[in-house]
C-alpha positions as CSV (number, residue, x, y, z in Angstrom):
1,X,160.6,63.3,-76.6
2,X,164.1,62.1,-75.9
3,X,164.4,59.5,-73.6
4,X,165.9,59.5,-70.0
5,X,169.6,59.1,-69.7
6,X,169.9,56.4,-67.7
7,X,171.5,57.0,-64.5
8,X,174.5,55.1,-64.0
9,X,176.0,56.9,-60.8
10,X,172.5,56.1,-58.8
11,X,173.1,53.7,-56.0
12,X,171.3,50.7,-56.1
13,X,168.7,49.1,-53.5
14,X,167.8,45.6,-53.4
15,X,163.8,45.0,-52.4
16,X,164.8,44.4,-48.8
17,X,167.1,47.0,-48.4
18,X,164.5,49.8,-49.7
19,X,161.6,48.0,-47.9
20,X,164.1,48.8,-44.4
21,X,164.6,52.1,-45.4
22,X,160.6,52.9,-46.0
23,X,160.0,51.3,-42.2
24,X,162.8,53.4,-40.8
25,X,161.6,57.1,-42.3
26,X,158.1,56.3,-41.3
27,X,158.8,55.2,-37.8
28,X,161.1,58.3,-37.1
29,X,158.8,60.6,-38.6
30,X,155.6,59.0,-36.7
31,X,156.9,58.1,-33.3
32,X,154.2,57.6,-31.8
33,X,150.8,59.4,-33.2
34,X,146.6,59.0,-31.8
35,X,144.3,57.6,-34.5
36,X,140.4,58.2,-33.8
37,X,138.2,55.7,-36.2
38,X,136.0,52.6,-36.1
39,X,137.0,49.2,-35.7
40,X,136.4,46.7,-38.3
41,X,137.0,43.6,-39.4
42,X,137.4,42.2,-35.9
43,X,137.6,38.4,-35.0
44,X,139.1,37.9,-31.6
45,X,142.6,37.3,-30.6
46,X,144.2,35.2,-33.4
47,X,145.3,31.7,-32.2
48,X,148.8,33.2,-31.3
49,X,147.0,36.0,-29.3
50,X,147.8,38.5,-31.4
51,X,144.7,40.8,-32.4
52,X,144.4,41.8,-36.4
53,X,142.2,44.3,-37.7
54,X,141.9,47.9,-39.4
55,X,140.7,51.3,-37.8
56,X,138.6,53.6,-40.5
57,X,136.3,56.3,-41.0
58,X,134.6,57.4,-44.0
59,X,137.0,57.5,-46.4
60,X,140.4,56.0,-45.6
61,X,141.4,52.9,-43.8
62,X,144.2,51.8,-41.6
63,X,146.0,48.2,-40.5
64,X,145.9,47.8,-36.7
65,X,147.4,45.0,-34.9
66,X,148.1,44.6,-30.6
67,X,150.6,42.3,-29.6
68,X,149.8,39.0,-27.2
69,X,151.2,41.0,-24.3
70,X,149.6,44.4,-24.5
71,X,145.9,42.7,-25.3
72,X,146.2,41.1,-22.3
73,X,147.5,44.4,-20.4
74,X,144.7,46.5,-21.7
75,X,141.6,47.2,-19.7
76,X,139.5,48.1,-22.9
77,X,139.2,45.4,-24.8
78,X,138.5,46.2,-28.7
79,X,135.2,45.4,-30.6
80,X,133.7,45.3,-33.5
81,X,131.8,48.5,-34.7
82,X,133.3,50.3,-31.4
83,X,134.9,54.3,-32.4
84,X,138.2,54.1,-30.4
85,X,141.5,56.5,-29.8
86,X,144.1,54.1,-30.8
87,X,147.7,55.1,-29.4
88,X,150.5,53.8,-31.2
89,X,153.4,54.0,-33.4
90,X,153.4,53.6,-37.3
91,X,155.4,50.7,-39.2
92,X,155.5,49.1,-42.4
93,X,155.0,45.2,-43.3
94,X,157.9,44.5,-45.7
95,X,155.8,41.0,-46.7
96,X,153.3,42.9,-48.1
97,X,154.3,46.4,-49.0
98,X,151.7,48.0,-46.5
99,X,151.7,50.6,-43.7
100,X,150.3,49.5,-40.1
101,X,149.7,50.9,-36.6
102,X,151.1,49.1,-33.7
103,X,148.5,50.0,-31.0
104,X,149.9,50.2,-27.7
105,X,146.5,52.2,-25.8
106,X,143.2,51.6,-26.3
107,X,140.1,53.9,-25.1
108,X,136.7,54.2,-26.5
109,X,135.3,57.2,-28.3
110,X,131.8,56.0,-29.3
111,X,129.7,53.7,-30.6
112,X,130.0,53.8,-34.7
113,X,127.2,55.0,-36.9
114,X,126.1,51.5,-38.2
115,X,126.2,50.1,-34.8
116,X,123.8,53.0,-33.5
117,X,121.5,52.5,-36.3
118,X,121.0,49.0,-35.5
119,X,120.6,49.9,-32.1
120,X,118.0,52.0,-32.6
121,X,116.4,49.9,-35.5
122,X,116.6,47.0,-32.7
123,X,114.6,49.3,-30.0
124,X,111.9,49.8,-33.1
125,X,111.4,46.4,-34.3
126,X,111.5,45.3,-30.1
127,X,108.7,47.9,-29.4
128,X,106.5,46.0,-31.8
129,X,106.6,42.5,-30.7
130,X,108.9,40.8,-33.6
131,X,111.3,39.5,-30.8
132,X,108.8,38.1,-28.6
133,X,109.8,34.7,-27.5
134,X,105.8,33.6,-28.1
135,X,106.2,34.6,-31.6
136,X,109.2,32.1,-32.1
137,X,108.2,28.5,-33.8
138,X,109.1,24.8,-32.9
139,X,111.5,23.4,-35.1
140,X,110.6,19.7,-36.8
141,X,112.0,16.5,-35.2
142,X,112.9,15.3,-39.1
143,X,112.6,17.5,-41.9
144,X,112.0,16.1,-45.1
145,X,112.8,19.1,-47.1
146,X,115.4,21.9,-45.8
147,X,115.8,25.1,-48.0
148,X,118.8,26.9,-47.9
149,X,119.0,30.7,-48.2
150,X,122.4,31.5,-49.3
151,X,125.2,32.2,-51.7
152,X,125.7,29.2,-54.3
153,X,129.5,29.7,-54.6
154,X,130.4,30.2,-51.1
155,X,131.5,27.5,-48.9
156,X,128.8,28.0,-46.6
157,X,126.2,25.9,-48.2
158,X,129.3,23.0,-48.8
159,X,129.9,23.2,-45.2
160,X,125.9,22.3,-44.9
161,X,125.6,19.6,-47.2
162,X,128.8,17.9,-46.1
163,X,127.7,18.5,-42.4
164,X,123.8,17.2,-43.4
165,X,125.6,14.4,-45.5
166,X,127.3,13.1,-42.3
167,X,124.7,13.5,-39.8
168,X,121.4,12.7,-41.4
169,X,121.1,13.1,-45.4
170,X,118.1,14.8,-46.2
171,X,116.4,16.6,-49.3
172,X,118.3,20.4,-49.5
173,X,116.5,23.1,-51.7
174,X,118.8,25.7,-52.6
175,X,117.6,29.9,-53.2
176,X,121.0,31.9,-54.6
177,X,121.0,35.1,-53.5
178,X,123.6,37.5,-52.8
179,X,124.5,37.5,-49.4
180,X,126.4,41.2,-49.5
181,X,126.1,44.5,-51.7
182,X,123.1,46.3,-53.5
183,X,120.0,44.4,-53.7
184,X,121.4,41.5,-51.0
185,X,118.7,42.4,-48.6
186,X,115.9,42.5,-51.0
187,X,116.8,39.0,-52.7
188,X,117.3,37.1,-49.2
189,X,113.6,38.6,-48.0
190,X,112.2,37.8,-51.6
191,X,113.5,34.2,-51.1
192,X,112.3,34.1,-47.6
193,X,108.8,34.7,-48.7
194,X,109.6,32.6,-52.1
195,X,109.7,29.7,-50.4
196,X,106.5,30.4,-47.7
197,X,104.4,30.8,-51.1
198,X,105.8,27.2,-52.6
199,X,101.8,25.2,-52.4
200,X,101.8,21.6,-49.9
201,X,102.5,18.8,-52.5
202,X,103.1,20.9,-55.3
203,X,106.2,20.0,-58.3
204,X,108.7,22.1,-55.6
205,X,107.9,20.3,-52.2
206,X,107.6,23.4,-49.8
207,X,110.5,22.9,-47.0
208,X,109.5,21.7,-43.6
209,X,112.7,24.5,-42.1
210,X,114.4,27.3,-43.3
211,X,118.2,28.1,-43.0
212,X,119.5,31.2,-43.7
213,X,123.2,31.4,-44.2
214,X,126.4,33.5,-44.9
215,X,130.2,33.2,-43.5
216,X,131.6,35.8,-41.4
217,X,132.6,39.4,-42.2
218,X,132.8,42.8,-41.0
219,X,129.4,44.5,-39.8
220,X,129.4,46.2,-43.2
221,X,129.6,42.6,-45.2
222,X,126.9,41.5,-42.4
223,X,124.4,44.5,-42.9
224,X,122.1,43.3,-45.7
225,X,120.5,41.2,-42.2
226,X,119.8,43.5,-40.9
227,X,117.8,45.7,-42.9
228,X,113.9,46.0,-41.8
229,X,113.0,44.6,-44.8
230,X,114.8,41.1,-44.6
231,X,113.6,40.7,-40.5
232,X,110.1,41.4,-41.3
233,X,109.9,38.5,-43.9
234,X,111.7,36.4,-41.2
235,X,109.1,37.2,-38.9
236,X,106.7,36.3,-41.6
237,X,108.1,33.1,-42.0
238,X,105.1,30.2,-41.4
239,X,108.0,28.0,-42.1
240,X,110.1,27.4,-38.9
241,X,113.9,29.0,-39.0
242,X,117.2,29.3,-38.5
243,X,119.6,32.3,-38.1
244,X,122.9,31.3,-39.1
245,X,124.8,34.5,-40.4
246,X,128.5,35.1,-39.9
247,X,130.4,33.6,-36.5
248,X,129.2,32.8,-33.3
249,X,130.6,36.8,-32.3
250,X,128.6,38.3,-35.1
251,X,125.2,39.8,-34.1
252,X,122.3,40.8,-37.0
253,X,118.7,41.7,-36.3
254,X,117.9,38.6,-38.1
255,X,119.2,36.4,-35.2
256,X,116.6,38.2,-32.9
257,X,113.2,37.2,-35.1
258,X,114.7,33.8,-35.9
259,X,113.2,30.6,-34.5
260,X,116.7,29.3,-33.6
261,X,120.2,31.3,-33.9
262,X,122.8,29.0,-35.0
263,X,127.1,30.5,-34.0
264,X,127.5,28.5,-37.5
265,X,126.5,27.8,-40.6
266,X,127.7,24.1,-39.6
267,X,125.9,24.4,-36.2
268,X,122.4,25.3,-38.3
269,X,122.8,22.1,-40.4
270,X,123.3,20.5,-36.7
271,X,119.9,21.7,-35.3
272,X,117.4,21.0,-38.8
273,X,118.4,17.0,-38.0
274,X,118.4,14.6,-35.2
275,X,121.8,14.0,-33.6
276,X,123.6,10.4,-33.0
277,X,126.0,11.5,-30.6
278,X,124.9,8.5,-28.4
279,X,126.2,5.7,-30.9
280,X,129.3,8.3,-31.4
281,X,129.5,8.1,-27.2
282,X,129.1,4.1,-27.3
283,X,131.8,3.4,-30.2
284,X,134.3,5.6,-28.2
285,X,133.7,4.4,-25.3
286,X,133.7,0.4,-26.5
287,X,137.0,2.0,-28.5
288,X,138.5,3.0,-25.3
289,X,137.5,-0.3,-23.3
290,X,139.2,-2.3,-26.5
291,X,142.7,0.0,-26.0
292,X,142.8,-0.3,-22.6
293,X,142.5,-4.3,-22.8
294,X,145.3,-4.0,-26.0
295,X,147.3,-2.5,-23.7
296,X,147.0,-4.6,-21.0
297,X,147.6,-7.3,-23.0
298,X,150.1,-6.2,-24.5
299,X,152.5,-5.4,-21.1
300,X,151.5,-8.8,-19.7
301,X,153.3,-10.3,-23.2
302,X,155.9,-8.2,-23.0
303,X,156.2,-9.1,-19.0
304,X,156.0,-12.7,-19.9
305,X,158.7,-12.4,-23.4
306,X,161.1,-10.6,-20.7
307,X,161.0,-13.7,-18.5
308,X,161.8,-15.9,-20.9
309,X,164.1,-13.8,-22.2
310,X,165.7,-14.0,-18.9
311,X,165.7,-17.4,-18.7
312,X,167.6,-18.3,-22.4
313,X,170.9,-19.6,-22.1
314,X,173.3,-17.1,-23.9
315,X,173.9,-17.2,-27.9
316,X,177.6,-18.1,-27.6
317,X,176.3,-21.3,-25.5
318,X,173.9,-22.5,-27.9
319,X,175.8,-21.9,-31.1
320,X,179.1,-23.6,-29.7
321,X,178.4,-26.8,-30.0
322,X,177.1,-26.3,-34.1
323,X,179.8,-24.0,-34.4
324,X,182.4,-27.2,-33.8
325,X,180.4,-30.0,-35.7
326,X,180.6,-27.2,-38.9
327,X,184.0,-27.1,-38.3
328,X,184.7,-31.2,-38.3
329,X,182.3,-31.4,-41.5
330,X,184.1,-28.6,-42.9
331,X,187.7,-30.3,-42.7
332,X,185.9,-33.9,-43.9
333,X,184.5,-32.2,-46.9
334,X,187.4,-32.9,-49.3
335,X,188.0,-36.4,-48.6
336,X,184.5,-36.8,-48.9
337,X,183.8,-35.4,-52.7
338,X,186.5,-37.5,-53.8
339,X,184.7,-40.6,-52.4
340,X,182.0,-39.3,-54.3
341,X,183.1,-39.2,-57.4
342,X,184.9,-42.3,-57.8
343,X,181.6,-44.4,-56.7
344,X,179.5,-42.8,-59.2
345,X,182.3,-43.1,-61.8
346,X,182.4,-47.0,-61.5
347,X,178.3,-46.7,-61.5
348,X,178.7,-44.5,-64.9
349,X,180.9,-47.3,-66.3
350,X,178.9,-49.9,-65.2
351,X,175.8,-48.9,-66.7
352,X,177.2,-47.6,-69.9
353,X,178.7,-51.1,-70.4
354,X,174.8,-52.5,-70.6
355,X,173.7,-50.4,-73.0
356,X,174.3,-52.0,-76.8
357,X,172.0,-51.6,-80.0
358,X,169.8,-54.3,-79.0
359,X,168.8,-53.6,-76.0
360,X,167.7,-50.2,-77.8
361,X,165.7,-51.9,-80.5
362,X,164.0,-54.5,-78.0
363,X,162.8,-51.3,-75.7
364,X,161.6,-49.6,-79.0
365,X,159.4,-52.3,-79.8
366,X,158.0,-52.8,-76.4
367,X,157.4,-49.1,-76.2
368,X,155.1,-49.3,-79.7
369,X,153.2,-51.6,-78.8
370,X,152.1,-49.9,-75.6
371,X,151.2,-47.1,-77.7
372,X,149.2,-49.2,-80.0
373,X,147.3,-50.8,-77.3
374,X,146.4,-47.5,-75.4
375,X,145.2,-46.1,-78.2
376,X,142.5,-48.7,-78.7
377,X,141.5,-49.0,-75.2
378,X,141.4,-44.7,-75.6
379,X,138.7,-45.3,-78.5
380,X,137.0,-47.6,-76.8
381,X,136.7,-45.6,-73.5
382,X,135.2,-42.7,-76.0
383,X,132.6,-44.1,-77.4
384,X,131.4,-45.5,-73.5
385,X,131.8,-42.2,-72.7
386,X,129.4,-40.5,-75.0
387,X,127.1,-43.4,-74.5
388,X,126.4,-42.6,-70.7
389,X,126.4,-38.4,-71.6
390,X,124.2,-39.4,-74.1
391,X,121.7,-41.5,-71.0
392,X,122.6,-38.8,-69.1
393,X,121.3,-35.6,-71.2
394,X,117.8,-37.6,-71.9
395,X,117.4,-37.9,-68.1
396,X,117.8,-34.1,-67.5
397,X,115.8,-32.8,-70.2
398,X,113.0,-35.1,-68.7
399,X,113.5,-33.4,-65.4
400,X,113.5,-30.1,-66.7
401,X,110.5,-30.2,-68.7
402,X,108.7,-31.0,-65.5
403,X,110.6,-28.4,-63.6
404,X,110.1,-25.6,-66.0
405,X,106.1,-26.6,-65.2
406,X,106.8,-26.5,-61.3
407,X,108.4,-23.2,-61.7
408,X,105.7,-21.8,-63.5
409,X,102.8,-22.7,-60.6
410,X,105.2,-21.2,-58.4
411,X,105.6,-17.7,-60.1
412,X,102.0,-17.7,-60.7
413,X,101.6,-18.3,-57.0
414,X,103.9,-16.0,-55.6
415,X,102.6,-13.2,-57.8
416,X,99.0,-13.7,-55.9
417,X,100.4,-13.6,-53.0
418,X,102.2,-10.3,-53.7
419,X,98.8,-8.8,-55.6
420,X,97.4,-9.5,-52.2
421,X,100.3,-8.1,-50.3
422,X,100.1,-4.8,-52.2
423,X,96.4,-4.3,-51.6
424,X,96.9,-4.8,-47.3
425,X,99.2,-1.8,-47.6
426,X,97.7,0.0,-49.9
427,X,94.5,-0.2,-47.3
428,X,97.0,1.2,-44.7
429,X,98.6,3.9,-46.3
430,X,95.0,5.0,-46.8
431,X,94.2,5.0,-42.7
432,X,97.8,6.3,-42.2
433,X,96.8,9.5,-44.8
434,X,93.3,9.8,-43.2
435,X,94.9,10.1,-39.5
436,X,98.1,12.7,-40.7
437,X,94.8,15.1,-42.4
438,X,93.1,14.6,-39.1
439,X,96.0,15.8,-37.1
440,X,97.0,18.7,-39.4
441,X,93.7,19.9,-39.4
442,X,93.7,19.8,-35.3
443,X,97.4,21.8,-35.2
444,X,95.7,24.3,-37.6
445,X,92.3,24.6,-35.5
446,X,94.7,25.0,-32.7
447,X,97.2,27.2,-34.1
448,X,94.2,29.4,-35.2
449,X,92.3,29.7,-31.7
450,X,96.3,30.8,-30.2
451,X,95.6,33.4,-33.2
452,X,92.7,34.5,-32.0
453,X,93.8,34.6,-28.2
454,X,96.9,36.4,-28.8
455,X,95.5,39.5,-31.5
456,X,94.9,43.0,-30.3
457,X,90.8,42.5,-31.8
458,X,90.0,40.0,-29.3
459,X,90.6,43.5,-26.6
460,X,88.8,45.3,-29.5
461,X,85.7,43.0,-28.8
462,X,85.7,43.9,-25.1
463,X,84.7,47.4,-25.5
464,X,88.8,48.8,-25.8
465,X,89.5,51.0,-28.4
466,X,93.1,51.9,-30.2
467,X,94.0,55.3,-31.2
468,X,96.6,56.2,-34.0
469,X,98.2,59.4,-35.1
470,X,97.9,60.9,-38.9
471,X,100.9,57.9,-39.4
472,X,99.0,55.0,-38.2
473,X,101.3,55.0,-35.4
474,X,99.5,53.7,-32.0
475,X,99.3,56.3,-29.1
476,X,100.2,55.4,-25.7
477,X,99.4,58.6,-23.5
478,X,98.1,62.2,-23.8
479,X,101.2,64.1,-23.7
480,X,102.0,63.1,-27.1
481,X,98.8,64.4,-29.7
482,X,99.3,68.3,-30.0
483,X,96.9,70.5,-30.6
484,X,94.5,70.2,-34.0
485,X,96.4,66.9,-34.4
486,X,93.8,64.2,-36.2
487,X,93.6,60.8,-35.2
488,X,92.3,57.9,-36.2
489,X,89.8,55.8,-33.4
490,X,89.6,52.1,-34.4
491,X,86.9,50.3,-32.6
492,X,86.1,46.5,-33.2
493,X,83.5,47.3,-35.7
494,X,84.9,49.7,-37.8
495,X,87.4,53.0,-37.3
496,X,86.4,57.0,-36.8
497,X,87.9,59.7,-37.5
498,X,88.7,62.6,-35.0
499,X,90.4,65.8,-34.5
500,X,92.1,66.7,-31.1
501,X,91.6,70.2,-29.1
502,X,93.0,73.3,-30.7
503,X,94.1,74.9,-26.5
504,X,96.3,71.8,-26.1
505,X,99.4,72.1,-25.1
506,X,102.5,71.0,-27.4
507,X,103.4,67.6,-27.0
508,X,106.8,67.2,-25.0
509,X,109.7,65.1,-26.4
510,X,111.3,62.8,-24.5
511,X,114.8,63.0,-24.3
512,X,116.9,59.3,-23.8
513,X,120.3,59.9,-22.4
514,X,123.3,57.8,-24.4
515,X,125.1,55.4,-22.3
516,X,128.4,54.8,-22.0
517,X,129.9,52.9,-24.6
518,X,131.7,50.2,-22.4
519,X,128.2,49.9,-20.2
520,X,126.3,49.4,-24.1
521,X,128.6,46.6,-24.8
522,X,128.3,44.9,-21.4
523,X,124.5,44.7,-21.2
524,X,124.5,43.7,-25.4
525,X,122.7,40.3,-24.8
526,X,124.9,37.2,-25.3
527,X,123.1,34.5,-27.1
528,X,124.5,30.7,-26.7
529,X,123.2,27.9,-28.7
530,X,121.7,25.7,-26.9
531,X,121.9,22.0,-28.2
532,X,118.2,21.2,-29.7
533,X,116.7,18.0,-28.3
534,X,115.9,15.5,-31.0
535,X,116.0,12.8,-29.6
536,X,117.8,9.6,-30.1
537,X,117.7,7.3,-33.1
538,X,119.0,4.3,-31.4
């Protein structure tokens, strides 16, 4: 094919120009328009009070952003998962070549489909006891061991060691799993479980608390936590743990079987080890004493330097007086080097006028035979010299044959005294083992009875009896087995079989009306972190 002529007479556009002409032709044409689609990807007001985040449905995706002054206008507020009307008027974002709605009205049209599933997973999961507040677990005063469920190249398990590193360093077991996508769920519930089947005092040491971790995201990045699958191995967990998925705003089913909901990944690492905010309290506050005493200090020196500033005489007052003897030495200073030099000129002649030849050879002379005579009296101070080292080295190796033996007693000594040492704590290590058993086996004797207190059988055993449907669901009235419908009798002994009346009438569904969307979100439960009391190491 030939190629394109190229097209000389075409008017050219620089990048900004054509950018300005795209946002013109797409605000013109789209004045103002009405989106209908879910919210996602939203965070809160950004720290200028603008709000960021993108309106969708199932197959397309907008940019949405409110300005500072209409969010705070607006009666609605926007939420994550919420299906809103969005009223508004398209633009583009030159910076990044994309297309945006400028939202200007906000009114809700729904609750979304994920955030109606997990409502109605939560209202399952509720109805049998996994949220229970007796169900939840004590968290350890000092772990030894903390595992960590979480991605391995995120920053969410740096932000935990770091925070671990400067709070209390402790032993961190690491399970990688994939915190978003196919398979996620599966791989955080088979880690859950993973580490609840690690043996006491095996090659892995089991952890003494779980944290389960991932950074913030939309509710679809967040939605492998809230699978069935992953909160029943939470409530599984022997092992004491810690919700700490997404930010504080983000809300999974995992959060509701958890022992302790941490806002943070950083906040989790807080709770699994004892706090030293009172030494952080006492070094501020012995900080603050020592910069309030600096300061006052440091006025009453300045107070006292301004006095005595006050009281100097001025510079021109003190420098006069110099300033006219420099002048007087200055004017004598050429009468003076001539003085100079004709004294030492008549002491040059004078002294050159004594040296002659003789007096050369006679100072020779004198001068070798000092040398001569300092260098016998040299050899003779060496050989004294090596005499007394000599007198001197036979001493020491006398003492040090009878130090070495000294030494040796001593060793021997201090090693039985050691041998001794070692077998006292040995001793009490062994009582110290013997009591720990003693009081494990009492918190599992006790943990054990609460079993048997808290379990349907023990009702069983007083003459009760629980009837299922075909599913091995439990019935709670008689309006809802139908006619010919077989159950299933369970009895503390054993089970039986039975088959319901064929003249009963149909059973009669129960129909729950949908609230409001903006009632929903009010009464959605707001969880706060409470600080965990562990205590003070100081």
């Amino acid at each position: 094919m030939p190629l394109a002529e190229p097209l000389h007479n075409a008017p050219e556009f620089t990048v900004s120009e054509l950018s300005q002409s795209l946002k013109r032709t797409v605000e013109d044409t789209y004045g103002h328009v009405r989106v209908r689609g879910e919210i996602s990807g939203f965070r809160g007001a950004h720290s200028s009070g603008h709000c960021y985040f993108a309106l969708k449905d199932e197959s397309a995706k907008i940019e949405a952003v409110i300005w500072k002054g209409v969010h705070g206008r607006m009666r609605f507020k926007p939420q994550e998962g919420l299906e809103v009307i969005a009223t508004g008027k398209l633009t583009t974002y030159p910076g990044s070549s994309k297309y945006q709605i400028v939202i200007e009205a906000l009114e809700p049209a729904g609750i979304g489909a994920l955030m109606a599933l997990m409502e109605e997973r939560k209202k399952k999961l509720a109805a049998e006891g996994l949220f229970d507040e007796a169900r939840k677990q004590l968290l350890p005063w000092l772990p030894d061991v903390i595992g960590v469920v979480t991605s391995p190249t995120g920053a969410v398990i740096r932000d935990i060691l770091h925070r671990l590193e400067d709070r209390f360093p402790r032993h961190v077991l690491v399970w990688p799993v994939k915190v978003q996508g196919e398979g996620s769920a599966e791989q955080v519930a088979a880690a859950i479980r993973g580490f609840n089947a690690l043996p006491e005092g095996g090659r892995i040491p089991r952890p003494d608390v779980l944290i389960v971790a991932r950074g913030g995201g939309s509710l679809e990045d967040l939605w492998s936590f809230n699978e069935e699958i992953v909160v029943r191995a939470a409530a599984e967990s022997m092992i004491p743990l810690i919700s700490a998925v997404g930010h504080e705003t983000d809300i999974t089913l995992i959060d509701f079987v958890a022992d302790k909901r941490a806002p943070t990944p950083t906040a989790a690492a807080e709770m699994a080890v004892p706090v030293r905010s009172e030494l952080f309290v006492e070094v501020a506050d012995l900080a603050r004493r020592t910069r309030a005493y600096w300061q006052r200090a440091h006025e009453s020196r300045r107070s006292e330097l301004r006095a005595a500033a006050r009281a100097l005489p001025a510079a021109t007052d003190l420098l006069a007086i110099p300033r006219q003897r420099l002048d007087s030495a200055g004017g004598a200073l050429p009468r003076g080097l001539k003085a100079s030099t004709h004294a030492h000129f008549r002491r040059f002649t004078a002294a050159s006028s004594k040296l002659t030849l003789r007096v050369l050879h006679g100072q020779i002379a004198q001068a070798d035979h000092r040398l001569t005579v300092s260098g016998e009296r040299l050899g003779l101070s060496a050989r004294a010299l090596l005499r007394r080292r000599r007198d001197r080295f036979a001493g020491l190796e006398v003492r040090l044959r009878a130090s070495k033996l000294s030494n040796a007693q001593a060793q021997r000594n201090a090693i039985a005294r050691q041998r001794e040492r070692t077998q006292r704590l040995s001793e009490r290590a062994g009582r110290a083992l013997a009591t720990l058993l003693q009081r494990l086996d009492a918190r599992v004797e006790n943990s054990g009875k609460l079993l048997s207190a808290l379990s349907y059988r023990g009702v069983l055993a007083r003459g009760f009896a629980l009837v299922r449907d075909e599913a091995g669901h439990p019935l709670h009235s008689a309006d809802s087995v139908g006619p010919n419908a077989r159950l299933a009798i369970e009895f503390a002994d054993g089970r039986v079989a039975a088959t319901a009346d064929a003249d009963r009438p149909a059973p009669v569904a129960k129909r729950a009306q949908a609230k409001p969307a903006a009632q929903e979100a009010k009464q959605a439960p707001k969880r706060m972190a409470k600080p965990v009391d562990q205590g003070s190491l100081f």
